[in-house]
LOTIKE-689407 format. One record per atom (N, C-alpha, C): residue in three letters; x, y, z. Coordinates in steps of 0.1 Angstrom, whole numbers, padded with zeros to 4 digits, always signed. Example, Ala and Ser with C-alpha at 12.3 -4.5 7.8 and 13.67 -1.06 7.14 Angstrom:
2
ALA+0132-0057+0078 ALA+0123-0045+0078 ALA+0132-0033+0078 SER+0128-0022+0071 SER+0137-0011+0071 SER+0129+0000+0079 
END
This chain:
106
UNK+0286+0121+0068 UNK+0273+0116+0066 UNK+0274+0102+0061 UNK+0265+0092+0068 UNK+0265+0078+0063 UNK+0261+0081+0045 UNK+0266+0068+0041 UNK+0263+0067+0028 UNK+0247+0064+0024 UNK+0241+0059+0037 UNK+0226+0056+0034 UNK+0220+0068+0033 UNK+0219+0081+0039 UNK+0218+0085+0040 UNK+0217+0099+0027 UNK+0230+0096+0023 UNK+0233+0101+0008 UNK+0224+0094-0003 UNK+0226+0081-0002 UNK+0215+0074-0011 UNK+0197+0079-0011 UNK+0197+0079+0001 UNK+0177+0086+0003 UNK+0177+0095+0001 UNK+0190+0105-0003 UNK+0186+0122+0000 UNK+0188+0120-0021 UNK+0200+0111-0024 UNK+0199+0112-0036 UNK+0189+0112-0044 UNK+0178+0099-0040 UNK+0169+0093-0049 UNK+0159+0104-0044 UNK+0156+0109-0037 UNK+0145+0123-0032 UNK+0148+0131-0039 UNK+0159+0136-0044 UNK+0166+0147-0048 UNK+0159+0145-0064 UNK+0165+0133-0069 UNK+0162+0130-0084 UNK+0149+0132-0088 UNK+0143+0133-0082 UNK+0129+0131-0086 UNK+0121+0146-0086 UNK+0137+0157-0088 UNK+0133+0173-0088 UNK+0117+0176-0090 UNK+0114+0184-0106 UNK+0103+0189-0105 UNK+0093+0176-0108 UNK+0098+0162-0107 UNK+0083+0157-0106 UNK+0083+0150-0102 UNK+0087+0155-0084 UNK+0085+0151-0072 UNK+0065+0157-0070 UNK+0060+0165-0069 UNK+0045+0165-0069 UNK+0034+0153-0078 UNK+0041+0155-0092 UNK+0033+0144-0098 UNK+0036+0130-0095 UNK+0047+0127-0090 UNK+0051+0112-0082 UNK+0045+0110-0072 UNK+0044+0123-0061 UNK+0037+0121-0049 UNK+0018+0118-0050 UNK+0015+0127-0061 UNK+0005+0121-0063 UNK-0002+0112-0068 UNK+0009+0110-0080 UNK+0003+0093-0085 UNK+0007+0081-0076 UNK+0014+0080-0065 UNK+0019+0073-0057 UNK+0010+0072-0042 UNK+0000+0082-0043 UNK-0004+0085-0029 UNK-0014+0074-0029 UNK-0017+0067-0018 UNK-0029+0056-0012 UNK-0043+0063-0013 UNK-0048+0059-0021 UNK-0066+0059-0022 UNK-0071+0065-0008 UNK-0078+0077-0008 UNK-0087+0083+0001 UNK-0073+0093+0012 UNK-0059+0091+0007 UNK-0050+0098+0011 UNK-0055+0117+0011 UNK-0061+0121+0004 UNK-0066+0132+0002 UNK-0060+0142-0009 UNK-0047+0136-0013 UNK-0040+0145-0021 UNK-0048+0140-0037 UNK-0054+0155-0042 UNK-0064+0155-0051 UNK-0056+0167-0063 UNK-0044+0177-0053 UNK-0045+0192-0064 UNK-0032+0193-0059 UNK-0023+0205-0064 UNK-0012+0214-0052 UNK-0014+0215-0041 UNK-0024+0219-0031 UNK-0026+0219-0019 UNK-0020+0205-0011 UNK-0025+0193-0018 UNK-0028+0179-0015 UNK-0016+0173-0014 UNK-0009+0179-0026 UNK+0010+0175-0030 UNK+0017+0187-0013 UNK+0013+0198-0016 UNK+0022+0207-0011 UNK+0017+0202+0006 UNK+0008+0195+0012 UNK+0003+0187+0026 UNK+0013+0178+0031 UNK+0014+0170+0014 UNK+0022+0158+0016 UNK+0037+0159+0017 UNK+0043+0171+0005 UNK+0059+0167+0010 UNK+0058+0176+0020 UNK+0050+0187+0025 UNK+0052+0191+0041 UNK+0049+0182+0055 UNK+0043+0171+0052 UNK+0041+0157+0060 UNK+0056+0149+0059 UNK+0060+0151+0047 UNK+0068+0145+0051 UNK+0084+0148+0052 UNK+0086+0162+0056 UNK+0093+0172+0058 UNK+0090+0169+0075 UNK+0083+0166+0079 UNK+0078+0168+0095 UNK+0086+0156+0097 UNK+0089+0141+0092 UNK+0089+0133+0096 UNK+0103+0132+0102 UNK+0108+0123+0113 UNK+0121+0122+0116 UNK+0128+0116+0109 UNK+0143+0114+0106 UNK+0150+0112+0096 UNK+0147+0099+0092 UNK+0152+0088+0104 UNK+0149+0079+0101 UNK+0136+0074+0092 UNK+0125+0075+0096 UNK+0111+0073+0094 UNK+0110+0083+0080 UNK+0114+0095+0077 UNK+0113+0098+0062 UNK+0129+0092+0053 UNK+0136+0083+0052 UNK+0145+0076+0046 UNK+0138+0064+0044 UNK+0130+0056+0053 UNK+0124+0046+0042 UNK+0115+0051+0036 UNK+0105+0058+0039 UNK+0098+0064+0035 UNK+0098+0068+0019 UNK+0106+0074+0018 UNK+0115+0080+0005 UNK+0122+0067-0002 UNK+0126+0062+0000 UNK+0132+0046-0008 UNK+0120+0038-0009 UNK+0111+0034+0001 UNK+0100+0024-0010 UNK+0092+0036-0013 UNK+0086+0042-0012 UNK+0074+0045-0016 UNK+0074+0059-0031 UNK+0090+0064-0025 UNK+0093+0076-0036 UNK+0104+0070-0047 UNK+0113+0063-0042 UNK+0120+0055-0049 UNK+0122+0038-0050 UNK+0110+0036-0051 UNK+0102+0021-0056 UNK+0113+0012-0048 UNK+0118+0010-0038 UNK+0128+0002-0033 UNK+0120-0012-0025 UNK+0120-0025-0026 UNK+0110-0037-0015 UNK+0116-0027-0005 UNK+0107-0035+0007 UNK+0114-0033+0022 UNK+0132-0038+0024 UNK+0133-0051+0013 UNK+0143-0059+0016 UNK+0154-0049+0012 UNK+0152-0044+0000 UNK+0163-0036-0009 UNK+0167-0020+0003 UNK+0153-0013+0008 UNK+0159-0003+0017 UNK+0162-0008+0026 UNK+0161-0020+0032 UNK+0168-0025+0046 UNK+0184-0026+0045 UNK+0185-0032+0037 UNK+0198-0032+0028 UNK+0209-0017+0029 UNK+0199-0010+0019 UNK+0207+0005+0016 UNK+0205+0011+0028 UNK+0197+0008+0037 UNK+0202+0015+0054 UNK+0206+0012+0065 UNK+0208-0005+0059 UNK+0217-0010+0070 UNK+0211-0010+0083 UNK+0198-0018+0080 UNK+0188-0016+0091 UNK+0181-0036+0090 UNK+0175-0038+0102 UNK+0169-0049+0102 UNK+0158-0051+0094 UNK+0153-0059+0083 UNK+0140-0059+0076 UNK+0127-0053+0088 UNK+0128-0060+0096 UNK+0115-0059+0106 UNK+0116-0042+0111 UNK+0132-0040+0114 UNK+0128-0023+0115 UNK+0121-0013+0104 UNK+0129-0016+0093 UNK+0126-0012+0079 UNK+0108-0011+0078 UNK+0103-0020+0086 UNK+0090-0022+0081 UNK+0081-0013+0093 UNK+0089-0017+0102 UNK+0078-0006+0115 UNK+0084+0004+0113 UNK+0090+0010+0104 UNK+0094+0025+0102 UNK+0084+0029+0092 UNK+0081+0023+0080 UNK+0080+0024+0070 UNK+0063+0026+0075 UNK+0056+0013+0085 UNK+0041+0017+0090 UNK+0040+0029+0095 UNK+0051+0033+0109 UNK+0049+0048+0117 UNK+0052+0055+0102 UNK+0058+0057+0094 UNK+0056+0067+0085 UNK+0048+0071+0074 UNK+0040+0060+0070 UNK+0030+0065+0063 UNK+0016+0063+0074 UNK+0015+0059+0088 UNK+0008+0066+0094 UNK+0005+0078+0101 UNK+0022+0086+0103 UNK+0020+0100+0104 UNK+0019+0107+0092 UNK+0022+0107+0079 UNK+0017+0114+0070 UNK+0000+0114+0070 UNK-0007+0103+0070 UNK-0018+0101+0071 UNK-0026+0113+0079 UNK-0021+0111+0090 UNK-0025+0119+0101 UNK-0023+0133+0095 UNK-0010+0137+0093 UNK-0010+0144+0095 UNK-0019+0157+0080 UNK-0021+0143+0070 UNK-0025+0150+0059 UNK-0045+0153+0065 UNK-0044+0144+0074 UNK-0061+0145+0076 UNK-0060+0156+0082 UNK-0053+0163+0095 UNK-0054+0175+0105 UNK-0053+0188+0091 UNK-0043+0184+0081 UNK-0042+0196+0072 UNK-0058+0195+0064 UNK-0062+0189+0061 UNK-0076+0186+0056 UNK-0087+0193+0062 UNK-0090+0190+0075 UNK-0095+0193+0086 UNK-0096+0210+0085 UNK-0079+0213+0084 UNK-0080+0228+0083 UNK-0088+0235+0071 UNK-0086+0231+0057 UNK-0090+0232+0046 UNK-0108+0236+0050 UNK-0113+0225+0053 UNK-0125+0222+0054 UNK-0134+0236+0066 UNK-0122+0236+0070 UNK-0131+0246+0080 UNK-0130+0262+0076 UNK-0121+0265+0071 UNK-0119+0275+0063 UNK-0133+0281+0054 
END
């Protein structure tokens, strides 16, 4: 296993049981995450995502990393680092709205 690799799964890891309260104090305004449901949307959003795309993901946004610092720890181009980082919190997005959607209809 690359070491970058080890590093994103580390800093995910660390953040055991208060990985829900991080996901929610960290979530973007009108994101929908409000309760457990909201948290349990999100790390299943981003349980969906492909590796790549949930490794930045998880370094800036779970483990406070710039783009510069996880381009770095993944050994990746800044500019990739960053269109990873958009497709990834725009499929969380998505995908927290379609879980929403469900909610609502219920």
């Amino acid at each position: 296993m690359r070491e970058y690799r080890r590093i994103a799964r580390n800093r995910y890891e660390s953040l055991g049981a208060d990985c829900d309260a991080a996901v929610i104090e960290r979530a973007p305004a009108g994101a929908g995450v409000a309760d457990s449901d909201g948290a349990h949307a999100l790390r299943r959003a981003i349980a969906e995502l492909s590796q790549p795309l949930q490794e930045v993901l998880l370094l800036c946004d779970l483990g406070e990393l710039t783009l510069a610092e996880a381009a770095v720890e993944l050994v990746i181009p800044i500019d990739t680092a960053k269109d990873r980082l958009r497709r990834a919190r725009h499929e969380v997005r998505v995908a927290i709205d379609r879980a929403q959607q469900e909610v609502d209809r219920v």
